[in-house]
C-alpha positions as CSV (number, residue, x, y, z in Angstrom):
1,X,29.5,52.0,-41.8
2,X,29.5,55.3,-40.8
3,X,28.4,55.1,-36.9
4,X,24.7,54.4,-37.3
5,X,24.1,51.0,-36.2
6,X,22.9,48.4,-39.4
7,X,20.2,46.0,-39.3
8,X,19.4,43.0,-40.4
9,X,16.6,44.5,-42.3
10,X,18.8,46.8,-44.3
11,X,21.3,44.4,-46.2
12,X,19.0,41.1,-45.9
13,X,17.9,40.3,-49.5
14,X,14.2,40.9,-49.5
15,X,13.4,38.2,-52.7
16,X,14.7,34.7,-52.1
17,X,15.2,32.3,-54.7
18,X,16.2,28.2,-53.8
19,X,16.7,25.1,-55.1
20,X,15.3,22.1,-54.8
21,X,17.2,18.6,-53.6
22,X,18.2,17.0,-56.8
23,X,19.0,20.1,-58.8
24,X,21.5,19.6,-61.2
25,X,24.9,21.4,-61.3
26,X,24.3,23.1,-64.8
27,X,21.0,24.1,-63.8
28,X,22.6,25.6,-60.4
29,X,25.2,27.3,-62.1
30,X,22.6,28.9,-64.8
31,X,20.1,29.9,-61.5
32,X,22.9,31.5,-60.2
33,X,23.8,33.9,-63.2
34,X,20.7,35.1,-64.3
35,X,19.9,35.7,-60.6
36,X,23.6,36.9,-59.9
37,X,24.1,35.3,-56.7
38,X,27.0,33.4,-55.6
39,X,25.1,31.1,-52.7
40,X,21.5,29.9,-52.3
41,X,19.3,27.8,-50.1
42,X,18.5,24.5,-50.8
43,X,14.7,23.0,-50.0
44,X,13.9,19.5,-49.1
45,X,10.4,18.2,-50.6
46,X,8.3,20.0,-47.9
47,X,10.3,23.5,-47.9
48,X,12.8,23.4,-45.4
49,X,16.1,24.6,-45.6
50,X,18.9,21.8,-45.3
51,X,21.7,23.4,-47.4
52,X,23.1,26.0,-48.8
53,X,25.0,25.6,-52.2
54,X,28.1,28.3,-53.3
55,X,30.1,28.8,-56.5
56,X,33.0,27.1,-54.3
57,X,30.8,24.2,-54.1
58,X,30.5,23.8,-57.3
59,X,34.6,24.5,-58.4
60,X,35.5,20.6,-58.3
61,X,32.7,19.3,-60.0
62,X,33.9,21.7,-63.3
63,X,37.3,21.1,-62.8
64,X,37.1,17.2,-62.5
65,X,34.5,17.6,-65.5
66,X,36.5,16.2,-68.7
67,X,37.9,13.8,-66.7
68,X,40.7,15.9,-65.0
69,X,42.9,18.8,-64.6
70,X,44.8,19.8,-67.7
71,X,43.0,17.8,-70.1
């Protein structure tokens, strides 16, 4: 930054999109491209936040996928 102080307000992402509880990897990972986003927030049934779910999170599920590494 160049000296000016930065907000909230000017790096925050002004369009949100979550998942639900329950969402399936696949469907995560597919969210995730077309909105390219690495993280997002995951809703309980009423709209709260009680997660957030990452790429990283999702890493050992694909590499465990066809039953192990190397395989």
């Amino acid at each position: 930054m160049n000296g000016t102080p930065t907000v909230v307000n000017d790096v925050v992402a002004h369009r949100v999109v979550a998942l639900c509880t329950g969402t399936h990897s696949k469907e995560i990972v597919q969210t995730m491209s077309v909105w390219q986003v690495s993280a997002m927030p995951v809703l309980d049934d009423v709209g709260v936040v009680v997660g957030v779910v990452s790429e990283a999170d999702l890493l050992p599920k694909e590499e465990y996928r066809d039953g192990g590494i190397g395989r």
